[in-house]
Residue, then its C-alpha position, 0 to 999 in steps of 0.5 A: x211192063x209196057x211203055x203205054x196202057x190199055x184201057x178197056x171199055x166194056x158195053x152194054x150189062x157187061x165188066x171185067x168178069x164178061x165176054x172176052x175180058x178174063x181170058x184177054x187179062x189173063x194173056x195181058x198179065x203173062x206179056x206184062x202188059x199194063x192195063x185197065x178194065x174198070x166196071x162202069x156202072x148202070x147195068x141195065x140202064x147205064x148213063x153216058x155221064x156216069x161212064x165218062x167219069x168213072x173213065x176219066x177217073x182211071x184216064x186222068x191217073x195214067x201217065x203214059x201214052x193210052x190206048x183205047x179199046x172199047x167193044x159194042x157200047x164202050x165204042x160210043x163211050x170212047x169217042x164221048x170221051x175223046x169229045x169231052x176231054x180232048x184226051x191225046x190218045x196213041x190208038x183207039x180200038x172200036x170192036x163192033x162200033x156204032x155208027x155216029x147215029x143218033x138213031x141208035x139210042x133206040x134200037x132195043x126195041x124202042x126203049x132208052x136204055x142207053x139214049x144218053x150215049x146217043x143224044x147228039x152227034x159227035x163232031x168226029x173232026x174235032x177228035x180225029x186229031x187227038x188219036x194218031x190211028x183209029x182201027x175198027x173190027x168188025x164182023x159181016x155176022x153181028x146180030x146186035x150192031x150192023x156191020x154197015x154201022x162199022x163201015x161207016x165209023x171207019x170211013x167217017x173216022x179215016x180208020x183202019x177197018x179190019x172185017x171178019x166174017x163169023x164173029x158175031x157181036x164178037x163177046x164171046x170168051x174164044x175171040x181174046x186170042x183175035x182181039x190179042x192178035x190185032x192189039x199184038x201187030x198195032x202196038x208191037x208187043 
């Protein structure tokens, strides 16, 4: 069993049975990675609150360092989360991350869906120190969030910015083996 623990945070109407999710569970499982994708709830109208206490609910348990992995929306909710609990955490893992805009509350054609995720932004000096290194993947191709938006989070963030070219909003089942690879090189298993 791994000496740390990923913890999954999944985006907007997705849970463990989505995107990328199975196929990545069932590699972890075979390299006796020890982790976590809790299913947050709201579907279609999540609320930040809701996701940040069911996230603390599984953080608060663990008892060894954690690793952070949040994909599109769950990027916000992680850095939410590192801004209410002041949670020390080994490395953060954004997968088409928002930018801290408040702005983005409102990008599904004009409806509140997710405002709440979006309704102040987050003083990323006050979390830098909690995380000894940020990484940010992100692709030119992503219909859903910008890539600009990536950029700018890496660079407000001093994290690492890893660029793909055709990976879309990067859900898709195929692209485990690359969030694998990158999670294999940053924590060494």
């Amino acid at each position: 069993m791994s000496n740390f623990k990923i913890v999954f945070i999944h985006g907007y109407t997705a849970s463990h049975l989505a995107d990328w999710y199975p196929n990545i569970s069932k590699e972890l499982n075979e390299l006796d990675v020890d982790y976590v994708i809790p299913d947050l709830p709201g579907d279609t109208n999540p609320h930040a609150d809701d996701w940040l206490a069911t996230l603390h609910d599984v953080i608060s348990k663990i008892d060894k360092p954690i690793v952070l992995v949040g994909h599109s929306l769950g990027t916000r909710a992680a850095l939410l989360y590192l801004e209410k609990f002041h949670q020390q955490i080994e490395k953060v893992f954004l997968i088409a991350a928002f930018a801290n805009d408040t702005n983005n509350a409102f990008r599904l054609d004009d409806k509140d869906n997710y405002k709440s995720f979006f309704d102040h932004e987050i003083d990323l000096g006050k979390i830098k120190p909690l995380v000894k290194k940020f990484i940010v993947m992100h692709s030119k191709d992503d219909d859903s969030i910008e890539y600009k938006q990536g950029v700018e989070i890496a660079k407000n963030l001093d994290a690492e910015l890893i660029t793909y070219e055709d990976k879309g909003h990067f859900f898709e089942p195929e692209y485990a083996p690359v969030v694998l690879e990158v999670l294999r090189k940053e924590l060494k298993f």
